[in-house]
N, CA, C and O atoms as a printed pandas DataFrame, in Angstrom:
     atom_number atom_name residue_name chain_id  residue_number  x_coord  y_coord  z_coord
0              1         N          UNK        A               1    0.822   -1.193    0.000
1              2        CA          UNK        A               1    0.000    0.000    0.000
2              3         C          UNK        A               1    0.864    1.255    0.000
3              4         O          UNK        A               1    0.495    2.338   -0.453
4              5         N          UNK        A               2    2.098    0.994    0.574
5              6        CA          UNK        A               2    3.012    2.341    0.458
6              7         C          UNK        A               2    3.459    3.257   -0.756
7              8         O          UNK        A               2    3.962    4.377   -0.670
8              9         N          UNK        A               3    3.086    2.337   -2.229
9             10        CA          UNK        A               3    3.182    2.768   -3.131
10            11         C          UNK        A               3    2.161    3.551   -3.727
11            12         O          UNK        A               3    2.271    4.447   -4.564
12            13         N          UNK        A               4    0.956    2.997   -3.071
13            14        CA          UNK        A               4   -0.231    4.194   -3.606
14            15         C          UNK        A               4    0.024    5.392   -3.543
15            16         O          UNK        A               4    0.830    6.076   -2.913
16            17         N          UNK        A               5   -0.838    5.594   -4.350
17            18        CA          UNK        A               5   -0.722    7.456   -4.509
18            19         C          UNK        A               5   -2.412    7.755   -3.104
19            20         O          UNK        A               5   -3.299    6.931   -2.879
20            21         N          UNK        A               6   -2.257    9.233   -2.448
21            22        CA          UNK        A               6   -3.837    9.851   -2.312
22            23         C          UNK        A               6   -4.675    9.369   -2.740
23            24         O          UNK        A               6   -5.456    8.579   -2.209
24            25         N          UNK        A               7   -4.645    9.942   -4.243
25            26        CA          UNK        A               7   -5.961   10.026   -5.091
26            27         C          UNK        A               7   -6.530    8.650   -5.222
27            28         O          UNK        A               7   -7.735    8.419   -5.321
28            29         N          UNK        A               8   -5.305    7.495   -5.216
29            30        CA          UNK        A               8   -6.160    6.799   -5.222
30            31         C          UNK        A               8   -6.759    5.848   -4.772
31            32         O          UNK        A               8   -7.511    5.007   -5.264
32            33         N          UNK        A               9   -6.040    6.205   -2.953
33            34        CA          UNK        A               9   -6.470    5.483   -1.998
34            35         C          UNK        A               9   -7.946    6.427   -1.286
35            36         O          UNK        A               9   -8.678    6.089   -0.356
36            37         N          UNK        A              10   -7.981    7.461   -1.993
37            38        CA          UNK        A              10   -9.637    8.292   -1.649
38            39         C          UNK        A              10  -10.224    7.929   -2.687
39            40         O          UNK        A              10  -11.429    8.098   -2.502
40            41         N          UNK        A              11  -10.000    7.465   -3.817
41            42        CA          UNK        A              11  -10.992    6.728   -5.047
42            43         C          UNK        A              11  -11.344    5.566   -3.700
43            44         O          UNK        A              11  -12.123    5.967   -2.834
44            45         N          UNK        A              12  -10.939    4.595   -3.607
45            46        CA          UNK        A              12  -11.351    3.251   -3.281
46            47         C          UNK        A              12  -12.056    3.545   -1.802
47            48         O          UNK        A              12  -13.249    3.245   -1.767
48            49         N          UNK        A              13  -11.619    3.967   -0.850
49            50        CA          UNK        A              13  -12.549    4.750    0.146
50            51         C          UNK        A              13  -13.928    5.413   -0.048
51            52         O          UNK        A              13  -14.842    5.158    0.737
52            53         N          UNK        A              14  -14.095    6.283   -1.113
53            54        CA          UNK        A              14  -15.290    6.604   -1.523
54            55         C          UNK        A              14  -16.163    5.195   -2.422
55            56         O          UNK        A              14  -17.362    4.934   -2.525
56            57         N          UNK        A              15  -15.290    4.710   -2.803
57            58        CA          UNK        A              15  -16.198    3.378   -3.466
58            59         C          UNK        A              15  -16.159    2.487   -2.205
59            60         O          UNK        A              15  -17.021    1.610   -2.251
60            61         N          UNK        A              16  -15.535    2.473   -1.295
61            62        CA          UNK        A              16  -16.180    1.417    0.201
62            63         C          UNK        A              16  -17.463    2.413    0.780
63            64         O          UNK        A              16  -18.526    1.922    1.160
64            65         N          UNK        A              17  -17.250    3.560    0.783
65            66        CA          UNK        A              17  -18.669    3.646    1.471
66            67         C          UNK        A              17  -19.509    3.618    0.125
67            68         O          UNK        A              17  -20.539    2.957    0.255
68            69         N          UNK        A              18  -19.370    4.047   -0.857
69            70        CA          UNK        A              18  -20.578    3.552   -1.251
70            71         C          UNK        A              18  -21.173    2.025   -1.463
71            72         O          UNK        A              18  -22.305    1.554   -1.348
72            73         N          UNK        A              19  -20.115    1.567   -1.763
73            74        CA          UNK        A              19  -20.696    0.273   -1.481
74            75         C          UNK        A              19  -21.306    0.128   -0.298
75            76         O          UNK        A              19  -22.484   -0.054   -0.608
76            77         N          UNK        A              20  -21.233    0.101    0.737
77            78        CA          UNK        A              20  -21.715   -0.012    1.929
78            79         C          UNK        A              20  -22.765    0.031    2.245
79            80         O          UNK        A              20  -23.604   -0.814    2.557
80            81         N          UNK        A              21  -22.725    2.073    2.094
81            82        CA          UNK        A              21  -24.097    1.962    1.844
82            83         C          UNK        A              21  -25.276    2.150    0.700
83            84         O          UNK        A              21  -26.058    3.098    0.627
84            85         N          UNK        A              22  -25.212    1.165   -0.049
85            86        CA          UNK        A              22  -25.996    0.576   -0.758
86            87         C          UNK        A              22  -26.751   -0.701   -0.427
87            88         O          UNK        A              22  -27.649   -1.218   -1.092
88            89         N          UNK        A              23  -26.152   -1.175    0.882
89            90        CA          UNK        A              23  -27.034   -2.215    1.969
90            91         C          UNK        A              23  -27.326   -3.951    1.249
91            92         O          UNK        A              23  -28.010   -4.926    1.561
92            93         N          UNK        A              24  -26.184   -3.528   -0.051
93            94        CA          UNK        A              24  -26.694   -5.127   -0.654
94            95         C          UNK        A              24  -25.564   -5.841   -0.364
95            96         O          UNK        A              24  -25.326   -6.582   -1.318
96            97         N          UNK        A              25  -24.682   -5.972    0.591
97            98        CA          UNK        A              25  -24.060   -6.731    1.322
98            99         C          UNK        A              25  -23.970   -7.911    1.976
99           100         O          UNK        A              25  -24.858   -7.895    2.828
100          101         N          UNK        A              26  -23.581   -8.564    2.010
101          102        CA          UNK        A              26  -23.834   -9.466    3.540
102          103         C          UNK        A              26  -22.635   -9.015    4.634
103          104         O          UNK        A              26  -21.743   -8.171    4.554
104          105         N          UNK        A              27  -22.927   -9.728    5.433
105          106        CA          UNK        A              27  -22.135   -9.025    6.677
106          107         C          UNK        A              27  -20.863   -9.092    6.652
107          108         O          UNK        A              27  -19.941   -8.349    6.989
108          109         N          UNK        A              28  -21.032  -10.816    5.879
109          110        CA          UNK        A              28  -19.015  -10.627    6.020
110          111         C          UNK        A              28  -18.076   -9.925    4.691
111          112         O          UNK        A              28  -16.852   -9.822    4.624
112          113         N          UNK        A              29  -19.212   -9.459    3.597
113          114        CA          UNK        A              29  -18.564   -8.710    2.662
114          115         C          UNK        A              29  -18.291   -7.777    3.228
115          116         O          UNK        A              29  -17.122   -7.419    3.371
116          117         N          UNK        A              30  -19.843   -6.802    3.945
117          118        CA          UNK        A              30  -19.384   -5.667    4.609
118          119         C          UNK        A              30  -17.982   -5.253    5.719
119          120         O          UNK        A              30  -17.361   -4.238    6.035
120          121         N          UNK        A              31  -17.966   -6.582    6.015
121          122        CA          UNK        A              31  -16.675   -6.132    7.213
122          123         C          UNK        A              31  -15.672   -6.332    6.451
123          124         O          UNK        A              31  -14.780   -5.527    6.721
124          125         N          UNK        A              32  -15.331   -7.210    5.410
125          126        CA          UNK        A              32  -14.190   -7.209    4.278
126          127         C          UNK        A              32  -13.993   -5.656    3.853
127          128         O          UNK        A              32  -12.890   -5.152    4.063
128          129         N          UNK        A              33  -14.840   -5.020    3.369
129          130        CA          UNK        A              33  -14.861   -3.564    2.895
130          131         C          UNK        A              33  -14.560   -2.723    3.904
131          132         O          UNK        A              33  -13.436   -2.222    3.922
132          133         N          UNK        A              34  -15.349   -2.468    4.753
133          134        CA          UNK        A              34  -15.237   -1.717    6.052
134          135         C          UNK        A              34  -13.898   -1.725    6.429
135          136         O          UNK        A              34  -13.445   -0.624    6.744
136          137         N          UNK        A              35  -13.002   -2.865    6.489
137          138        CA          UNK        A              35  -12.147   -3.279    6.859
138          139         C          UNK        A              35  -10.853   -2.667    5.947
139          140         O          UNK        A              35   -9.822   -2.207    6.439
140          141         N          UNK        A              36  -11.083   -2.746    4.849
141          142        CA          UNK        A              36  -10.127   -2.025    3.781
142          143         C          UNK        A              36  -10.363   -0.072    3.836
143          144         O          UNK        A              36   -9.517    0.821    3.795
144          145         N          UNK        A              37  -11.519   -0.028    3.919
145          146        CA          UNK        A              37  -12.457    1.133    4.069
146          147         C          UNK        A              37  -11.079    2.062    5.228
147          148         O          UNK        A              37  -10.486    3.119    5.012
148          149         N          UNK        A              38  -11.000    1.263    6.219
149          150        CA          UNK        A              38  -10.530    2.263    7.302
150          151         C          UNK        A              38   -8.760    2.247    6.616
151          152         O          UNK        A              38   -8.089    3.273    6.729
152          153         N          UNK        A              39   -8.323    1.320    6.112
153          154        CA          UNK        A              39   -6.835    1.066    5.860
154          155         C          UNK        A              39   -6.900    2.475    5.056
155          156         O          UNK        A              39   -6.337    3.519    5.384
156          157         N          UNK        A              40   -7.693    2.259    3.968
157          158        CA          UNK        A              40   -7.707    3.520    3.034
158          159         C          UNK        A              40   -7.997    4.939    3.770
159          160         O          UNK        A              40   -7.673    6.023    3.283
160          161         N          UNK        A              41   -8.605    4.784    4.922
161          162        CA          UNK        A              41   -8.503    6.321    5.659
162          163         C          UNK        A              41   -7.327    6.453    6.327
163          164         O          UNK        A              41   -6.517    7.326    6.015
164          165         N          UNK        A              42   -7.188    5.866    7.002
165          166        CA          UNK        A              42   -6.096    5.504    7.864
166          167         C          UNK        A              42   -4.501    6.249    6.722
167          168         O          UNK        A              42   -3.668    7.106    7.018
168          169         N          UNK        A              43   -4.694    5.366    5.348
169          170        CA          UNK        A              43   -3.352    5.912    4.771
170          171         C          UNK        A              43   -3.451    7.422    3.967
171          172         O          UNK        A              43   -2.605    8.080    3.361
172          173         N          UNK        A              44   -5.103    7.676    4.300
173          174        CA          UNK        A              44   -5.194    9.512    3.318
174          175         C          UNK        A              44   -4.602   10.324    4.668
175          176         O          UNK        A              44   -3.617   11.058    4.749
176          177         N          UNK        A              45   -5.679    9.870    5.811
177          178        CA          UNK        A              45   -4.907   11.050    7.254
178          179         C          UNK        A              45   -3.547   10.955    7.208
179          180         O          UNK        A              45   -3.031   12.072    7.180
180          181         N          UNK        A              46   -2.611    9.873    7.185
181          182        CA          UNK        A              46   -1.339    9.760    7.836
182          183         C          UNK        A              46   -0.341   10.915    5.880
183          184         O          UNK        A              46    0.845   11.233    5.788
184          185         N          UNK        A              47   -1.080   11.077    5.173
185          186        CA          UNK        A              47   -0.550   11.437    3.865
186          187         C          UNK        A              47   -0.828   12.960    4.147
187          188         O          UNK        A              47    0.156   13.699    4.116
188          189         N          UNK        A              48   -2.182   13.568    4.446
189          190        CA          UNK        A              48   -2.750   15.067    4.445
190          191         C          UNK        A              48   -1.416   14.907    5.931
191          192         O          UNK        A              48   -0.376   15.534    5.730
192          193         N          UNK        A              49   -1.474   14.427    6.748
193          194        CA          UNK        A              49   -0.855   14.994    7.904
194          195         C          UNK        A              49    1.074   15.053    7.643
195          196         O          UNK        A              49    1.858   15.606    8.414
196          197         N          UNK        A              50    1.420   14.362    6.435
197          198        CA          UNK        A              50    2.849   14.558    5.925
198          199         C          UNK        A              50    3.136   15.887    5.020
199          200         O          UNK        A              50    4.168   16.534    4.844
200          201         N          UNK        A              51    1.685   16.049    4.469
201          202        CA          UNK        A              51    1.450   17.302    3.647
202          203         C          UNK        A              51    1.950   18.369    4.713
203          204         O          UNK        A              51    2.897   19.154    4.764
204          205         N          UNK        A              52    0.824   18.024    5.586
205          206        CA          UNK        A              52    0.671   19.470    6.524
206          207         C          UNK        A              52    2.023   19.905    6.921
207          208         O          UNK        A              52    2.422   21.067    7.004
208          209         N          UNK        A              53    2.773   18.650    7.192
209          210        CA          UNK        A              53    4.380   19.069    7.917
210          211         C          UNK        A              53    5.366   19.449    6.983
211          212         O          UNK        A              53    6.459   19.836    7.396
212          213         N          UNK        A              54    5.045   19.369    5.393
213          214        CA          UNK        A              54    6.015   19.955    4.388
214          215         C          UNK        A              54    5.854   21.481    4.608
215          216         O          UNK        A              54    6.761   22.310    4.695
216          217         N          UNK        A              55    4.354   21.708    4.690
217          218        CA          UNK        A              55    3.615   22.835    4.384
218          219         C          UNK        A              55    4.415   24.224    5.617
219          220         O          UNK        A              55    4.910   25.348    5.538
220          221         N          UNK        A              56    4.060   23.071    6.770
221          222        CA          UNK        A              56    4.984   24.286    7.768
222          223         C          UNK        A              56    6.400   24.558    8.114
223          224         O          UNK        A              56    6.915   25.502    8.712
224          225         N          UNK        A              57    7.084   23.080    7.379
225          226        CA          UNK        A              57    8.637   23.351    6.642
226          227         C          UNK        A              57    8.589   24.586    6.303
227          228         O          UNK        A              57    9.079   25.582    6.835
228          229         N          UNK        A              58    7.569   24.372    4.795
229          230        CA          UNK        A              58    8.318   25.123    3.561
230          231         C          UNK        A              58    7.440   27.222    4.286
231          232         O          UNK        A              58    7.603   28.211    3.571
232          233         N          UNK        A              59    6.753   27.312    5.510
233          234        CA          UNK        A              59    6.628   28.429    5.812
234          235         C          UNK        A              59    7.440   28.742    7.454
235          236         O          UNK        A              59    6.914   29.170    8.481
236          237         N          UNK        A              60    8.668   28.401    7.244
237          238        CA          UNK        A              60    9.177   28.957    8.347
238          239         C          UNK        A              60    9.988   29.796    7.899
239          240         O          UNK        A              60   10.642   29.820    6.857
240          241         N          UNK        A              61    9.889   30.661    8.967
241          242        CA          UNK        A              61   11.169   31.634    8.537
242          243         C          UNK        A              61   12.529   31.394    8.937
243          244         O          UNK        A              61   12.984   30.405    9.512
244          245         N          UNK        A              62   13.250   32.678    8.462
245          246        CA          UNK        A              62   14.332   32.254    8.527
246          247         C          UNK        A              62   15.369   32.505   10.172
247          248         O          UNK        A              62   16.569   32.447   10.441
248          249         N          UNK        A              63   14.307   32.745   10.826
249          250        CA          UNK        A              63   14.456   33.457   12.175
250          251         C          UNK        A              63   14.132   31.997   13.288
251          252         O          UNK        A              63   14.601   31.940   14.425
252          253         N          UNK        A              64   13.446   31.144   12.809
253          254        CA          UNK        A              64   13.266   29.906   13.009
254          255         C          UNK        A              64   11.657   29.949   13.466
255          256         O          UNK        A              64   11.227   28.802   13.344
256          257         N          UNK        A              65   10.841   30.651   13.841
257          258        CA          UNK        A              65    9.624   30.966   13.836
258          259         C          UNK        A              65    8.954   30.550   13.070
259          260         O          UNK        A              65    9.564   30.523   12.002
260          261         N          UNK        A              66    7.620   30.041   12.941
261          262        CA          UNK        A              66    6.502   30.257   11.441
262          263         C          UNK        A              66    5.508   31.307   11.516
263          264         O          UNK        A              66    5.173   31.890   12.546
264          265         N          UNK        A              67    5.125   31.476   10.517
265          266        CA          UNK        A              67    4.475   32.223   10.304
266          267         C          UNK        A              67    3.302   31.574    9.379
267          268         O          UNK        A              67    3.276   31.105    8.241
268          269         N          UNK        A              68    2.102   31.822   10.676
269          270        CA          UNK        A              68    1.044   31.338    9.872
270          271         C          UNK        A              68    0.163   32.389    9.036
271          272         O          UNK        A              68    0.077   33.603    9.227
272          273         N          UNK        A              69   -0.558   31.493    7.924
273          274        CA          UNK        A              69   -0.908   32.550    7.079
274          275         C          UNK        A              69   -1.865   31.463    6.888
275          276         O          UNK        A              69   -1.735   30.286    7.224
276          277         N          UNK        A              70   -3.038   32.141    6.182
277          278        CA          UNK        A              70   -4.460   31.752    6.002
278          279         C          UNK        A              70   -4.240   31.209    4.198
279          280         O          UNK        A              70   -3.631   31.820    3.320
280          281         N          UNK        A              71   -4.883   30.039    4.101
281          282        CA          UNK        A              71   -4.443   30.053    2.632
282          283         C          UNK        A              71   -5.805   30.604    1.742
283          284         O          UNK        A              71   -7.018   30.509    1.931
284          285         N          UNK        A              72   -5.348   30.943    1.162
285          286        CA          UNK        A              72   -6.385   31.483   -0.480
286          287         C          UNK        A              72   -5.481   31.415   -1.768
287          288         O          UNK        A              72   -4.256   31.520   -1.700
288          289         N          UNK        A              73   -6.118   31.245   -2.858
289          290        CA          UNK        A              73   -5.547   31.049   -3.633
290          291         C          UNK        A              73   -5.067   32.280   -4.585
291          292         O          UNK        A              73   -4.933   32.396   -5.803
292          293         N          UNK        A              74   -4.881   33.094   -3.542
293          294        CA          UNK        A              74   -4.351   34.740   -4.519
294          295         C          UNK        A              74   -2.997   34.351   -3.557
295          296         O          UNK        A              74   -2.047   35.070   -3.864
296          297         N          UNK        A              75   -2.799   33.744   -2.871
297          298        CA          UNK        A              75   -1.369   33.325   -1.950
298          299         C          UNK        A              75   -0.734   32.869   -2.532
299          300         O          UNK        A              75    0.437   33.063   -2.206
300          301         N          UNK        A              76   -0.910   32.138   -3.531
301          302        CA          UNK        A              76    0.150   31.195   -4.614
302          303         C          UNK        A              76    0.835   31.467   -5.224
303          304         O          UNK        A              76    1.766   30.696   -5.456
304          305         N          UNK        A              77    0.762   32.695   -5.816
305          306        CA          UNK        A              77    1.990   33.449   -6.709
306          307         C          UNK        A              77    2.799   33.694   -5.955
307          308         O          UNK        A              77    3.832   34.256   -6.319
């Protein structure tokens, strides 16, 4: 799984819940899914939360401080 990308461990997450709930399951499919369901959350949080720590890398200053700033997308240039 370490090789996945995000995108497309939140593709297969959004296709476990929908499968899910669509209720035409049986129980032990559902917990098969459910079961992959959380792996696939489990590896988007631990990815947004590697993001987040580039993110406050790449805004520290050079004083060793950060500086937080609100994002919008007129910030990008």
């Amino acid at each position: 799984m370490a090789a996945e990308k995000f995108e497309t461990m939140l593709r297969k997450l959004e296709d476990a819940v929908e499968r899910l709930e669509s209720g035409d399951l049986s129980l032990e499919d559902s917990l098969k899914i459910f079961e992959e369901g959380v792996r696939c959350a489990n590896f988007c949080v631990k990815k947004l939360d590697e993001a987040e720590k580039k993110v406050e890398v790449l805004l520290k200053q050079r004083d060793g401080t950060f500086q937080k700033k609100e994002f919008s997308p007129d910030n990008e240039r």
